[in-house]
GUZA-870096 format. One record per residue (C-alpha): residue number from 1; y negated, z, x; chain. Coordinates in nm, 3 decimals, padded with zeros to 5 digits. Layout:
BEGIN
<resi:NUM | north:Y | up:Z | east:X | chain:A>;
...
% end
This chain:
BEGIN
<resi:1 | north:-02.475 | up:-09.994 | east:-04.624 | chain:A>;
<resi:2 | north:-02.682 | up:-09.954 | east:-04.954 | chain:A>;
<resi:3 | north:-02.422 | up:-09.745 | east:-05.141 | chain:A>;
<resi:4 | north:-02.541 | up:-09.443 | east:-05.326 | chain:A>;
<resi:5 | north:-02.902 | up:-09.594 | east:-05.276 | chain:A>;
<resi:6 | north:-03.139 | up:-09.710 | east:-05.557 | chain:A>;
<resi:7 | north:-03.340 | up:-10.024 | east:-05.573 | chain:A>;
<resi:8 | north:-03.662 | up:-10.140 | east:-05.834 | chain:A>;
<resi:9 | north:-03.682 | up:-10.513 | east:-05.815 | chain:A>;
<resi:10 | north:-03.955 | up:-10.659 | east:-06.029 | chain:A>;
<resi:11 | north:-03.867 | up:-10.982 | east:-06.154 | chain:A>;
<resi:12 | north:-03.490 | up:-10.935 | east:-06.153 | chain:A>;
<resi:13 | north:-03.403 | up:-11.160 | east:-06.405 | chain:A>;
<resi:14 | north:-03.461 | up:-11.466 | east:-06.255 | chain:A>;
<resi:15 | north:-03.512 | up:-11.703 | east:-05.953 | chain:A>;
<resi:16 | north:-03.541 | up:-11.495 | east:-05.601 | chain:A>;
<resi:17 | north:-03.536 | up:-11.176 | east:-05.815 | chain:A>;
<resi:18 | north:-03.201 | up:-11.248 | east:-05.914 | chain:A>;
<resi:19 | north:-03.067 | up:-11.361 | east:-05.613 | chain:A>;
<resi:20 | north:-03.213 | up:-11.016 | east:-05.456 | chain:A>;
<resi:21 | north:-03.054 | up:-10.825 | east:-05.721 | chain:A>;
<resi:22 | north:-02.713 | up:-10.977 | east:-05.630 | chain:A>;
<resi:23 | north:-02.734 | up:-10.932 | east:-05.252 | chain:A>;
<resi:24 | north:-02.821 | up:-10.572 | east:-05.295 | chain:A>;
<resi:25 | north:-02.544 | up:-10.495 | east:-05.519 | chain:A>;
<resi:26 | north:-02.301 | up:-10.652 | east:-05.338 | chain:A>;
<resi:27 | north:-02.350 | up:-10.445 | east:-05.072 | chain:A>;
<resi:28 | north:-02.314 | up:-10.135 | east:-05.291 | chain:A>;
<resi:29 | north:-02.688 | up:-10.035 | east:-05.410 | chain:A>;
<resi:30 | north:-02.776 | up:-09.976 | east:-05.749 | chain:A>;
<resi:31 | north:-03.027 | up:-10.182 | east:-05.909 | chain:A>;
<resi:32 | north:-03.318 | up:-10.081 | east:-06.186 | chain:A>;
<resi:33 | north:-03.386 | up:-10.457 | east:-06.311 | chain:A>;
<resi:34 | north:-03.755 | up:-10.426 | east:-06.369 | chain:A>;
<resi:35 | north:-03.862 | up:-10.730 | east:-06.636 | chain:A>;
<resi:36 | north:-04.126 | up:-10.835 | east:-06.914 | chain:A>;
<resi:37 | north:-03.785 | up:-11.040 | east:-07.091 | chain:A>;
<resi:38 | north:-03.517 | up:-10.758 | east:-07.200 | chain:A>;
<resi:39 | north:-03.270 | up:-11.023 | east:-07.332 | chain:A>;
<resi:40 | north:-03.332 | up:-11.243 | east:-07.031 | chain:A>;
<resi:41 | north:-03.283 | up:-10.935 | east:-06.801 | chain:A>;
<resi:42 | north:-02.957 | up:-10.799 | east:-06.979 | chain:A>;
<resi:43 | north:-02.755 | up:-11.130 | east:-06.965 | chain:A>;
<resi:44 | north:-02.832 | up:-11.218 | east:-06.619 | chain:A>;
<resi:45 | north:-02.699 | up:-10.846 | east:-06.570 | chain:A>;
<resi:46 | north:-02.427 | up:-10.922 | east:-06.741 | chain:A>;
<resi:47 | north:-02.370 | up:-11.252 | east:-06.520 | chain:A>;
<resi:48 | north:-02.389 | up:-11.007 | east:-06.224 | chain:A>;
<resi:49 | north:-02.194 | up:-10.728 | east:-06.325 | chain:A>;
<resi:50 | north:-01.903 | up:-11.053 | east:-06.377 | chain:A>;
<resi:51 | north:-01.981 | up:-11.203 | east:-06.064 | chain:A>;
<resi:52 | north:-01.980 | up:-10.886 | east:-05.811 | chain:A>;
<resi:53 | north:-01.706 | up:-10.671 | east:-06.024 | chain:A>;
<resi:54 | north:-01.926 | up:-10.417 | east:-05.985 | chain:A>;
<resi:55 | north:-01.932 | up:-10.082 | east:-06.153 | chain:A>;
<resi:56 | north:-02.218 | up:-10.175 | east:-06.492 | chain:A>;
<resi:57 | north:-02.369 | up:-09.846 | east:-06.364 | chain:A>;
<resi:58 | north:-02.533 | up:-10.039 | east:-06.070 | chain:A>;
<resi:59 | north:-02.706 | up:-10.256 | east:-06.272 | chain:A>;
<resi:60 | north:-02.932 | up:-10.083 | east:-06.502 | chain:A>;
<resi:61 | north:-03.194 | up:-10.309 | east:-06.705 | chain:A>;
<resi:62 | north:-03.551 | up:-10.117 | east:-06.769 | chain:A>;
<resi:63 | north:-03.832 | up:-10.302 | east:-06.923 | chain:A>;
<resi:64 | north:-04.179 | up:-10.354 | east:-06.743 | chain:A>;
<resi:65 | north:-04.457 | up:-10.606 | east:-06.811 | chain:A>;
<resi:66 | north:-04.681 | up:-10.618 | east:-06.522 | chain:A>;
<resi:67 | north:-04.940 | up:-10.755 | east:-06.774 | chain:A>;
<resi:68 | north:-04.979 | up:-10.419 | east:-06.925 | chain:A>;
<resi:69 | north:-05.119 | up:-10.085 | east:-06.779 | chain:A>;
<resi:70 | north:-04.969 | up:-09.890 | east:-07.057 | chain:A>;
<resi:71 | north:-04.635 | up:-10.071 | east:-07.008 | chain:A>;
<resi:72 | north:-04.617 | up:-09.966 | east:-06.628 | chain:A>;
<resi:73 | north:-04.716 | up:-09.637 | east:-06.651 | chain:A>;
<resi:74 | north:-04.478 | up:-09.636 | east:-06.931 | chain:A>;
<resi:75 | north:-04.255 | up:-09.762 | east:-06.701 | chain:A>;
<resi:76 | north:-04.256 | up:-09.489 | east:-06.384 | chain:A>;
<resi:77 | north:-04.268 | up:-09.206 | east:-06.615 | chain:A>;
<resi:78 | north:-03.935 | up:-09.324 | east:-06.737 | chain:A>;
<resi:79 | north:-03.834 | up:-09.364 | east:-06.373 | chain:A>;
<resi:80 | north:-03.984 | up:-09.056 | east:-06.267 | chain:A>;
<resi:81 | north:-03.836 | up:-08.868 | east:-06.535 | chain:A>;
<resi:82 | north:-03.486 | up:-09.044 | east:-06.489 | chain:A>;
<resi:83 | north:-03.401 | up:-09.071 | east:-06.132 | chain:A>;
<resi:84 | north:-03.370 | up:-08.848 | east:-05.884 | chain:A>;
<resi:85 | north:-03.425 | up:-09.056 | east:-05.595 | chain:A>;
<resi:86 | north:-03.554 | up:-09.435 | east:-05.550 | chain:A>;
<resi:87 | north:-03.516 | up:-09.562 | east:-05.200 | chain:A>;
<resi:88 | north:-03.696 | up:-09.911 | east:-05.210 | chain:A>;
<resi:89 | north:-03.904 | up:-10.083 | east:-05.464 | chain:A>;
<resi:90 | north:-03.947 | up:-10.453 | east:-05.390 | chain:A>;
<resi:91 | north:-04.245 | up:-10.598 | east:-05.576 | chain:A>;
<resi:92 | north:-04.109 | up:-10.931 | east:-05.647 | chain:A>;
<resi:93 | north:-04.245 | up:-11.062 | east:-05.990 | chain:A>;
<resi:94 | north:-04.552 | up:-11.317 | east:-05.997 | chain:A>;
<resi:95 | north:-04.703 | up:-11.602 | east:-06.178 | chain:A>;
<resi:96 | north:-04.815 | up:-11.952 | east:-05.996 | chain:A>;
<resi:97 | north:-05.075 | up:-12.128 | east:-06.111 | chain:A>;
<resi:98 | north:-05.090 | up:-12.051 | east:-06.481 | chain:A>;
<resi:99 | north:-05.355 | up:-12.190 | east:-06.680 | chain:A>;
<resi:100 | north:-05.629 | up:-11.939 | east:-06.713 | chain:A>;
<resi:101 | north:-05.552 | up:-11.676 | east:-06.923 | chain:A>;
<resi:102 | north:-05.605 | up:-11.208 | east:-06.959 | chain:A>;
<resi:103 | north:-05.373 | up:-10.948 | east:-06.945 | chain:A>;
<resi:104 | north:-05.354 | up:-10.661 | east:-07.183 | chain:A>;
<resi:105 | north:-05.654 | up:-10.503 | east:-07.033 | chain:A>;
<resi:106 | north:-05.860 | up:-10.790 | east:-06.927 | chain:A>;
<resi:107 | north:-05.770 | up:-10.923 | east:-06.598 | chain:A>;
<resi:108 | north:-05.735 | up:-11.293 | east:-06.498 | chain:A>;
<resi:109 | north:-05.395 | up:-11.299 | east:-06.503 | chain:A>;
<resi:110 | north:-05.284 | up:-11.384 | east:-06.210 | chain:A>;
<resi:111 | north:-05.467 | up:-11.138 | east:-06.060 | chain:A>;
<resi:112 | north:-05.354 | up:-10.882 | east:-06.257 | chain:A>;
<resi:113 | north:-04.980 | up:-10.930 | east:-06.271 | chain:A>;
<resi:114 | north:-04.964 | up:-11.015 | east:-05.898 | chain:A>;
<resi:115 | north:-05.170 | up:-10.774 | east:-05.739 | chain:A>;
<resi:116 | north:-05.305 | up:-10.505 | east:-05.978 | chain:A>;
<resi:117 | north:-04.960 | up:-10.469 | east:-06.221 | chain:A>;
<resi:118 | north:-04.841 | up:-10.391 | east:-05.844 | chain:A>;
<resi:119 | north:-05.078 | up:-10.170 | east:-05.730 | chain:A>;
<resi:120 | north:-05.055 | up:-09.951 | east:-06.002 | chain:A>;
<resi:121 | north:-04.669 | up:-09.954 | east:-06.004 | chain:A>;
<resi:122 | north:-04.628 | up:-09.849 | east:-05.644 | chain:A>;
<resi:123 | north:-04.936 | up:-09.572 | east:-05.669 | chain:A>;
<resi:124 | north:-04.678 | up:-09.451 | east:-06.002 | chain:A>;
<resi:125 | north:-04.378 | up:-09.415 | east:-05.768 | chain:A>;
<resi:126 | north:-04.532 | up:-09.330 | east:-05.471 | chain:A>;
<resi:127 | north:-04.463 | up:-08.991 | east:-05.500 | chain:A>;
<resi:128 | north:-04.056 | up:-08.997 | east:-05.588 | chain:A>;
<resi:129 | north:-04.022 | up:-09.223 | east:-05.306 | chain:A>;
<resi:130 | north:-04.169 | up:-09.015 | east:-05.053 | chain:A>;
<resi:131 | north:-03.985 | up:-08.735 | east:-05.237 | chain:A>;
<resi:132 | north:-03.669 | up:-08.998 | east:-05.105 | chain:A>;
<resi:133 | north:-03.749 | up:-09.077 | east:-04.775 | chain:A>;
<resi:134 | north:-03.702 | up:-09.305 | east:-04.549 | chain:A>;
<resi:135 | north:-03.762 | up:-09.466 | east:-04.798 | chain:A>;
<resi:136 | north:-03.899 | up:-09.893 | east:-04.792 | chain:A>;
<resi:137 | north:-04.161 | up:-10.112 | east:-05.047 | chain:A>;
<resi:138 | north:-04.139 | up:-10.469 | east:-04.953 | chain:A>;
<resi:139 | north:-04.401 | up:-10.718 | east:-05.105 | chain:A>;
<resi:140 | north:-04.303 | up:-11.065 | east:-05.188 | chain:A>;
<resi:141 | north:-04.643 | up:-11.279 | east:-05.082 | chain:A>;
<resi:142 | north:-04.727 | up:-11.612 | east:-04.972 | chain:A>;
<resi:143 | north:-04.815 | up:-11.815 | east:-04.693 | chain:A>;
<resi:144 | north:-05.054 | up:-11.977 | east:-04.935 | chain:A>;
<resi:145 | north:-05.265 | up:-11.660 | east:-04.899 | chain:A>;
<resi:146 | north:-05.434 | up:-11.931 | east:-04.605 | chain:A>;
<resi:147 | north:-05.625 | up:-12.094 | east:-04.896 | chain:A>;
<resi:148 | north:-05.776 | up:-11.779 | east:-05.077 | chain:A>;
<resi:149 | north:-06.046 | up:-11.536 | east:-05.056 | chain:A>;
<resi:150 | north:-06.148 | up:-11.251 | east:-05.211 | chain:A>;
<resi:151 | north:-06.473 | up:-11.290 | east:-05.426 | chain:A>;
<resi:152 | north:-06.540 | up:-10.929 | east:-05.478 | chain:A>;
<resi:153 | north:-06.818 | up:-11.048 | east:-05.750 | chain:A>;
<resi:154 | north:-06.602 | up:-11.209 | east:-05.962 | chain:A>;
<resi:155 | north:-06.230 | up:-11.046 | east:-05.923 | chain:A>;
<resi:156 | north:-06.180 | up:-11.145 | east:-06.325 | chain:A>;
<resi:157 | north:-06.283 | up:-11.522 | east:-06.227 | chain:A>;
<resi:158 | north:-06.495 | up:-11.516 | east:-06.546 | chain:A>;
<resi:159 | north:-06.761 | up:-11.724 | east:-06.344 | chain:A>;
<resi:160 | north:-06.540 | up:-11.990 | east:-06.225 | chain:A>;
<resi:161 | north:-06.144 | up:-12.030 | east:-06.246 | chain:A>;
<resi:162 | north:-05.878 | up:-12.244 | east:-05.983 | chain:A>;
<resi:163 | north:-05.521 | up:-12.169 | east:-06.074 | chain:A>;
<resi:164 | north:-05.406 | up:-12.269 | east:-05.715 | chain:A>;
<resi:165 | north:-05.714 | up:-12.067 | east:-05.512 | chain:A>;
<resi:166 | north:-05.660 | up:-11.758 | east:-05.797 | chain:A>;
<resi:167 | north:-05.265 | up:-11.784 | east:-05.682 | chain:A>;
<resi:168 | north:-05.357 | up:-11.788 | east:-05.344 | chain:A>;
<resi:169 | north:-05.631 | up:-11.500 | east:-05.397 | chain:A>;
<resi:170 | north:-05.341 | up:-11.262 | east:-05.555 | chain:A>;
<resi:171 | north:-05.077 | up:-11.339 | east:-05.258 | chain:A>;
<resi:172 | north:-05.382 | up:-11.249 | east:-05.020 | chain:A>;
<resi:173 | north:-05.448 | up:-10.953 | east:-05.202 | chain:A>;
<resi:174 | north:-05.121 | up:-10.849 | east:-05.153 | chain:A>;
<resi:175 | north:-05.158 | up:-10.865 | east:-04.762 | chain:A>;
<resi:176 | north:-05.430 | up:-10.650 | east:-04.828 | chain:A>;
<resi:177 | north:-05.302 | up:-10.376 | east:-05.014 | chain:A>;
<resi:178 | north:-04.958 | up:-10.404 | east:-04.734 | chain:A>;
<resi:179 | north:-05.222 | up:-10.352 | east:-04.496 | chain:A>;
<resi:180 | north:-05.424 | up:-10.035 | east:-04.654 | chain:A>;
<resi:181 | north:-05.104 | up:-09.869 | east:-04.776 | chain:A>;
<resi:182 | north:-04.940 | up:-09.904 | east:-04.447 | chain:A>;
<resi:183 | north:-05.190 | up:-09.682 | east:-04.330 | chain:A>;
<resi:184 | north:-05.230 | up:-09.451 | east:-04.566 | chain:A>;
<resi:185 | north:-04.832 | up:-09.404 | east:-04.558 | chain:A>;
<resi:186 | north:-04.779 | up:-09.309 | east:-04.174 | chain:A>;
<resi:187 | north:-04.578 | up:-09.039 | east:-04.122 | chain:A>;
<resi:188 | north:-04.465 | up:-09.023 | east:-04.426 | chain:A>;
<resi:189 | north:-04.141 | up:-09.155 | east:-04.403 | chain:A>;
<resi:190 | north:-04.180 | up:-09.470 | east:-04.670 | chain:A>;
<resi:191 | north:-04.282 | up:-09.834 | east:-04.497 | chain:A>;
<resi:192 | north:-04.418 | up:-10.074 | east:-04.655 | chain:A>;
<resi:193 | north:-04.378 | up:-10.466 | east:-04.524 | chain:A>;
<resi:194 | north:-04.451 | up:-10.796 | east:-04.667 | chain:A>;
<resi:195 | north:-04.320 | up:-11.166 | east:-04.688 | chain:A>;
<resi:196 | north:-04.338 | up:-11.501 | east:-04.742 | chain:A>;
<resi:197 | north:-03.966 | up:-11.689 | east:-04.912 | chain:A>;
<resi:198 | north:-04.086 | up:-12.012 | east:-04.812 | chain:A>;
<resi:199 | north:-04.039 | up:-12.286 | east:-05.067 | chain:A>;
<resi:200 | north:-03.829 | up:-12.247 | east:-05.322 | chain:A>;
<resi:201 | north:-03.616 | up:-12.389 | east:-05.638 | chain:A>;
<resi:202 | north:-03.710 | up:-12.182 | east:-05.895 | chain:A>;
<resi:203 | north:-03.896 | up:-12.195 | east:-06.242 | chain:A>;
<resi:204 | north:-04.225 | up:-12.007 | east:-06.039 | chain:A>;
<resi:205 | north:-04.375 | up:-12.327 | east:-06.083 | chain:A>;
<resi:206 | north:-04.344 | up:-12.398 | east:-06.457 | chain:A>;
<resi:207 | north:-04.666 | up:-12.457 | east:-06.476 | chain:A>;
<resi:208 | north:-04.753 | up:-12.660 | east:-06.202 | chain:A>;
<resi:209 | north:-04.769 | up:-13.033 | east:-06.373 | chain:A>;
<resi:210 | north:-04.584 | up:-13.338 | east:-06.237 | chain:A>;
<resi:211 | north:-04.641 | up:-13.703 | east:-06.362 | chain:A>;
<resi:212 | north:-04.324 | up:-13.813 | east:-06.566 | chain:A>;
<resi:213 | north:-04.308 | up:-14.098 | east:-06.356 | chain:A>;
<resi:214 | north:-04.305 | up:-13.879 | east:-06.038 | chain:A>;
<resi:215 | north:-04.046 | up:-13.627 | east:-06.143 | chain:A>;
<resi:216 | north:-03.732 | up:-13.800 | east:-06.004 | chain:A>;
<resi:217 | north:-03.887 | up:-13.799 | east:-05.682 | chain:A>;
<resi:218 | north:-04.005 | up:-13.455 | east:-05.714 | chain:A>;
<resi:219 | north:-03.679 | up:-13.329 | east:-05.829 | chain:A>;
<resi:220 | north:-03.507 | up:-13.520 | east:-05.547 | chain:A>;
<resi:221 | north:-03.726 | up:-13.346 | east:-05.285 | chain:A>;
<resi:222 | north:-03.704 | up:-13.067 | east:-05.401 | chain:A>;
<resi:223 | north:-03.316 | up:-13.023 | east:-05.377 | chain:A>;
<resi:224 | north:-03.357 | up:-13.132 | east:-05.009 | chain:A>;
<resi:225 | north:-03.678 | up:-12.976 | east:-04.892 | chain:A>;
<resi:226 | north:-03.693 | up:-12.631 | east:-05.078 | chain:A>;
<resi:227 | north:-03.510 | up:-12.366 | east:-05.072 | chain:A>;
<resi:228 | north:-03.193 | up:-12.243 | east:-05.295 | chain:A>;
<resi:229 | north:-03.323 | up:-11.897 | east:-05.410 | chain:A>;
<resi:230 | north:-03.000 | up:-11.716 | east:-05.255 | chain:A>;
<resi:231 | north:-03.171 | up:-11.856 | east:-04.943 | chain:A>;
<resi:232 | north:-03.529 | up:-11.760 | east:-05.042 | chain:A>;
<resi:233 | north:-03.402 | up:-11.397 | east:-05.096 | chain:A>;
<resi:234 | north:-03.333 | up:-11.339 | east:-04.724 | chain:A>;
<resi:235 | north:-03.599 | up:-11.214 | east:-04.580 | chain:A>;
<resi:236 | north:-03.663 | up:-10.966 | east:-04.925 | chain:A>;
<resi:237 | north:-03.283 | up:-10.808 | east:-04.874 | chain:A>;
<resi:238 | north:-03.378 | up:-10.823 | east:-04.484 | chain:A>;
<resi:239 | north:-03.668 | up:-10.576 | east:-04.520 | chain:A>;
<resi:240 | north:-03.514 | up:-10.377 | east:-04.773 | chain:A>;
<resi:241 | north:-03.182 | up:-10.326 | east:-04.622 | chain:A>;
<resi:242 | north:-03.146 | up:-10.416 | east:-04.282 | chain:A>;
<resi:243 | north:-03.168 | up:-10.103 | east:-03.995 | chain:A>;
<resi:244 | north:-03.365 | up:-10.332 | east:-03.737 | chain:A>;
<resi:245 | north:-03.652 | up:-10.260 | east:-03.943 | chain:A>;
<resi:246 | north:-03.623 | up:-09.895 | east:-04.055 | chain:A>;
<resi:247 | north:-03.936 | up:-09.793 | east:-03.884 | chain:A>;
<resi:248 | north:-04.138 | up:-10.113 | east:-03.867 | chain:A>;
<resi:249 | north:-04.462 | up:-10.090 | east:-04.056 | chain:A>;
<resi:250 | north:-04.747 | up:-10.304 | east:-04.223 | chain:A>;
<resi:251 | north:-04.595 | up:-10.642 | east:-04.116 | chain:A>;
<resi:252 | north:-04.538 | up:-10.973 | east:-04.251 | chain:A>;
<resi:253 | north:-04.224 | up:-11.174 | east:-04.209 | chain:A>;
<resi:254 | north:-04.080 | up:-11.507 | east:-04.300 | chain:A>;
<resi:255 | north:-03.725 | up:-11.600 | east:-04.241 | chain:A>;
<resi:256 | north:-03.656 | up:-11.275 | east:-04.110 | chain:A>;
<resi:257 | north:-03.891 | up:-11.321 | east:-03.863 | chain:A>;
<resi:258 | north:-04.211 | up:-11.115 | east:-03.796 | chain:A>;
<resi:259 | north:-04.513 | up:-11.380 | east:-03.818 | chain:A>;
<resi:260 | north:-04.901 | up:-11.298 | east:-03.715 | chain:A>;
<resi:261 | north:-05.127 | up:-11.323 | east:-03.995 | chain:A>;
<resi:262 | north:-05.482 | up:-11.474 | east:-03.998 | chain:A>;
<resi:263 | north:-05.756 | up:-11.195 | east:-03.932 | chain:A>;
<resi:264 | north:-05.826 | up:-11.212 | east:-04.357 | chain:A>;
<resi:265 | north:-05.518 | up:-11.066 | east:-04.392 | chain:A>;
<resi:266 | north:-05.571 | up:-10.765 | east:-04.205 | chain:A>;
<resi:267 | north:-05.931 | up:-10.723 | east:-04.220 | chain:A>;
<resi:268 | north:-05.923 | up:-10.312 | east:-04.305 | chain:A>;
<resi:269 | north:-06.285 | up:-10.294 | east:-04.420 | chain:A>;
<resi:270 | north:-06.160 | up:-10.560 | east:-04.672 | chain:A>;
<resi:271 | north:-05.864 | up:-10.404 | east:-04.741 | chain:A>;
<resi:272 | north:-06.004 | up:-10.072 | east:-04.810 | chain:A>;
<resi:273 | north:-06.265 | up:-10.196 | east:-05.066 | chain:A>;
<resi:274 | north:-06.022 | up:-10.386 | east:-05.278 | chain:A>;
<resi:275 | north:-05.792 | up:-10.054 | east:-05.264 | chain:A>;
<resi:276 | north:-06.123 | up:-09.871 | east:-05.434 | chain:A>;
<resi:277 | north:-06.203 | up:-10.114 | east:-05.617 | chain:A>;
<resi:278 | north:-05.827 | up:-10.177 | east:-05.735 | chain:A>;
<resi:279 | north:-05.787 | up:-09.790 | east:-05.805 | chain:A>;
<resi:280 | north:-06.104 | up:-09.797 | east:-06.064 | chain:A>;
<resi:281 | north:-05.979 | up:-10.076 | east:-06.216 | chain:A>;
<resi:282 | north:-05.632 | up:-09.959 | east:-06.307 | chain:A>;
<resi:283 | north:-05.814 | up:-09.618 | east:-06.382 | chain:A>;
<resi:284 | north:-05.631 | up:-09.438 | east:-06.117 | chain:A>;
<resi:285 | north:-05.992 | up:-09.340 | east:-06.014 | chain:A>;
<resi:286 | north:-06.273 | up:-09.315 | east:-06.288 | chain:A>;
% end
């Protein structure tokens, strides 16, 4: 059902990315593998292109680091330039709980890979995908959005810095901007829908520290609490392939299931100040 249809997944290379990447192919779509690791990104095409005996045309590797204005804008005016059509972008990528640390252009970075890098990708392609409608963006959140807010005073956490409240901060953010964008985009053809994957086993949480003594026990919970990330990828190749929600719009779903978010989530006054406030800081507005 996705043949002659073209997908952007951010974060290809790895974890639910990857998984995504292989579920859409395998049902015939053609994949731009959108990643900050070239080499990573071109043998785990490789390992697909094997593994699905797919045409290599469907799996097309395209560097982006999310980190780096220049590098997305660098990024969709390749895409722009290149492709006539682009059906659904799936903003996948992220970082969890890193130790603090700035992007290219100054932003806390988990802020600014897993929101703004985002924002400023989808504003990039907005255009070629409405040019493509119906067209679908689904954004990979969090339930953990529960334990952040948005501290419009210090967005760059220079005053103070959590890695697990700025995590939860981005994935909240990105409720946000579902929220704002599904408004702006009605009747337009192109939805825009959010998740949460649940747990899962992949290397996300790199940076989350375990006592040595603990990791056996961590491991072996993990393997029977979490999930595989084939299963994690679900609800992602759900929302961007699935006909029962062609025309659904600014929701939030978790194993393929539409779930009601708290009122943070969809506060639009919110919403609508971090868009403005998001625009400026990408420079889409000076």
């Amino acid at each position: 059902m996705m043949s002659g249809r073209t997908v952007i997944v951010t974060g290809a290379n790895s974890g639910i990315g990857r998984a995504t990447t292989a579920g859409i192919v395998k049902l015939g779509g053609r994949v731009i593998m959108a990643c900050r690791d070239v080499k990573s990104a071109e043998e785990t095409a490789q390992e697909l292109r094997r593994d699905t005996c797919v045409d290599s045309q469907l799996v097309v590797v395209k560097e982006l680091d999310l980190a780096s204005l220049s590098s997305i804008r660098s990024f969709c005016q390749s895409i722009n330039k290149e492709e006539p059509r682009l059906d659904v972008l799936i903003n996948n990528a992220g970082l969890y709980q890193c130790p603090y640390s700035k992007t290219e252009d100054g932003f806390e970075m988990q802020f600014g890979v897993n929101h703004l890098g985002h924002f400023l990708l989808t504003h990039l392609l907005l255009d070629l995908m409405k040019r493509s409608a119906p067209s679908r963006i689904v954004v990979v959140s969090s339930k953990l959005y529960k334990h952040g807010d948005i501290d419009f005073d210090d967005l760059k956490s220079e005053q103070k810095y959590d890695k697990a409240f700025a995590y939860s901060r981005s994935k909240l953010a990105n409720l946000l901007f579902t929220c704002e964008l599904a408004r702006r985009l009605q009747g337009s053809g192109v939805t825009v829908n959010a998740l949460s994957p649940g747990m899962v086993r992949t290397n996300l949480g790199r940076h989350v520290r375990v006592p040595v003594i603990a990791k056996p026990v961590f491991n072996l919970l993990s393997w029977g609490l979490f999930k595989s990330p084939e299963q994690g990828a679900q609800t992602s190749l759900y929302l961007a392939c699935s006909p029962d929600v062609e025309e659904v719009q600014g929701q939030f779903f978790s194993d393929c299931q539409p779930h009601v978010l708290l009122d943070k989530a969809t506060d639009c006054q919110v919403a609508r100040k971090l868009w403005d406030i998001s625009e400026v800081l990408v420079g889409i507005v000076q």
